[in-house]
N, C-alpha and C positions, 0 to 999 in steps of 0.2 A: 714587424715592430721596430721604433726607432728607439735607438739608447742615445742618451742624452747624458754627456759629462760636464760639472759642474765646472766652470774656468779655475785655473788657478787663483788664490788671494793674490791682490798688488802687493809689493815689496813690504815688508816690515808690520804686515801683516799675519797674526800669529795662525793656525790653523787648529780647531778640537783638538784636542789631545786624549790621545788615546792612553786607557791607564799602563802602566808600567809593566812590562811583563816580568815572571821572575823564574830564576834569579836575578839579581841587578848584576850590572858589570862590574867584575870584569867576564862574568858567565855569559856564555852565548842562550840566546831564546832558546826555547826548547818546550815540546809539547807533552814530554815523559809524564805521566800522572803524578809524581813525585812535586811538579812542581805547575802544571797546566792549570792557570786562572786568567785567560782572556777579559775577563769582565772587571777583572781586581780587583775583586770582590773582599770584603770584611766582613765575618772571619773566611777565610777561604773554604774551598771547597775540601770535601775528604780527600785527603792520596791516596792515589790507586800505586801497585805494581812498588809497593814498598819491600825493600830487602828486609829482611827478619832481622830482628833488632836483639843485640845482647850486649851486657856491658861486665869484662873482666876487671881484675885488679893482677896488678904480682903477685908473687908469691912472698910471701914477709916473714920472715924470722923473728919471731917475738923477743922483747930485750926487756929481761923483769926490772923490775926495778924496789928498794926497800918496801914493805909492805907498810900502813896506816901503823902500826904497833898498837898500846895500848891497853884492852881487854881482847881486843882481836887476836886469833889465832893464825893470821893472814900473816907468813913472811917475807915471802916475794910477791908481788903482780906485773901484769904486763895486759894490754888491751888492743882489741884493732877492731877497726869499723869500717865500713861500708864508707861511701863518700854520701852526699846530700843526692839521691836520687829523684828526678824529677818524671815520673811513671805515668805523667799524664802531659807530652809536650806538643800535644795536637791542641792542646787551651792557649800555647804560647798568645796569640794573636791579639789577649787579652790581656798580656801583663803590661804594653806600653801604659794603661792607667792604672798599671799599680806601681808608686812611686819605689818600694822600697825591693819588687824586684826588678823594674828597672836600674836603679842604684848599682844591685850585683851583677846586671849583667853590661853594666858600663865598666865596672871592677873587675872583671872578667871573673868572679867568685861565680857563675853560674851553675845553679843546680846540673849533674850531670842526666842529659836526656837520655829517654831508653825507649825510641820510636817503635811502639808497638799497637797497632790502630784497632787490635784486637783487644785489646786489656792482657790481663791476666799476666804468666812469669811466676817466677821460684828465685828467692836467693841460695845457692847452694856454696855450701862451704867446706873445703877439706881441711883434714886437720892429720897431719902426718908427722912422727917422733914418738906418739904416743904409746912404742913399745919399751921406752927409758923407765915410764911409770911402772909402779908395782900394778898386780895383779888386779885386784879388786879397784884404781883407782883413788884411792882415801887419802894421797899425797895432793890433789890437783882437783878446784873447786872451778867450772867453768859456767860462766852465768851471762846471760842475755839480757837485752835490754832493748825496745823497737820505740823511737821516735818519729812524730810524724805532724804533717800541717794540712788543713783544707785547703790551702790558698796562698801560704805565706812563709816562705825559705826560712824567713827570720825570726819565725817564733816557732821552733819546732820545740815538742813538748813531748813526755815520756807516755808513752799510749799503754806500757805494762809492765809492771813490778820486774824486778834485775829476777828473773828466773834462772833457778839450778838446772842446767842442759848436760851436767854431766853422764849421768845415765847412758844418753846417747853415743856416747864414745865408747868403740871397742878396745881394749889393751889387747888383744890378740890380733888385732888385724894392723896391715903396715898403715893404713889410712882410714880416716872416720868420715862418714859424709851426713854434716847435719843441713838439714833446710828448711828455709822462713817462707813461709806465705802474705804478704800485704793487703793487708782488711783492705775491703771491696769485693768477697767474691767473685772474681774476675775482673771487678771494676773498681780497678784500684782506684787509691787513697793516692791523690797526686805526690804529695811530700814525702817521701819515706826514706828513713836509715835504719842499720845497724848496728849494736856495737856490742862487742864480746869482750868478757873479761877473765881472765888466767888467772886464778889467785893459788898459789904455792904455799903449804900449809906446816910443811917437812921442813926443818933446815939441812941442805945440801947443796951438790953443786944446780943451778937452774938446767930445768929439760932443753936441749934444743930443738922446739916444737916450730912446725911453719905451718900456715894459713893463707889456703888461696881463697878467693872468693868470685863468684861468676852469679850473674841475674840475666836469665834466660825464660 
């Protein structure tokens, strides 16, 4: 059999162009499942041989601050949330036509991604000081509150009533571990936060309580 090779184009002549491999430069090619789409394809293909995906926060000292006053029995509060989690960013491929998270992620405000091609994840939370409080707890009202979007970073909305979580804190142990699940049944709800609220009910000095947070 004979192989026959096509001449080179004359000068100033362009040749096919082959799509882009990724990542773009300054990355070198690379055929890692991570990032392998020969075809260049839209939307690409699933990633294979992805490292397990988690996203921490620090640890945070809460810092009350005046309560609302009023008819409330609220005298100090203090709050900490999650950041804008983005739980579903194997859809990325999709937001160049959406103007307004294009927008944030020209702003660098970007939802933070939690590449898990699985679904599913736990937000888990500690909560440690909690031995300052009295016994029963009746000084310290901690309530929840889960936001979330189909589609859209910029219109996240309240998905469930500021619920009472205090319950779940022990006053006997040095550390309380409560944790959120994200509606989807493993298939999560791409938008998702959270936000926790300290309301202090005692006039005294403020607990100094801290708050890690992890989504695994």
């Amino acid at each position: 059999m004979t192989i026959k090779f096509l001449p080179a184009p004359p000068p100033g002549v362009n040749q096919p162009q082959v799509p882009e491999p990724w990542p773009p430069p300054p990355y070198d090619y690379t055929r890692e499942g991570q990032y392998y789409n020969p075809a260049g394809t839209v939307p690409s293909p699933l990633a294979v041989n992805m490292p397990q995906a988690y996203w921490t926060g620090p640890r945070t000292f809460l810092r009350f601050q005046p309560g609302p006053g009023g008819a409330t029995i609220i005298q100090r509060t203090a709050s900490v949330a999650t950041p804008l989690l983005d739980l579903r960013p194997d859809l990325r491929h999709a937001d160049a036509n959406n103007p307004v998270v294009s927008q944030m992620l020209n702003r660098g405000i970007a939802p933070v991604p939690v590449w898990r091609p699985a679904g599913g994840g736990r937000l888990y939370v500690c909560i440690e000081g909690q031995q300052q409080l009295n016994d029963n707890l009746t000084e310290l009202v901690l309530r929840a509150r889960e936001l979330g979007h189909v589609n859209n970073p910029n219109l996240m909305q309240s998905m469930t009533a500021l619920e009472d979580v205090t319950e779940q804190m022990d006053p006997d142990a040095q550390m309380s571990a409560l944790v959120f699940t994200p509606p989807g049944s493993g298939y999560n709800l791409r938008y998702w936060r959270v936000v926790l609220t300290f309301d202090v009910v005692v006039i005294k000095p403020d607990p100094a309580l801290s708050v890690s947070l992890g989504f695994y």
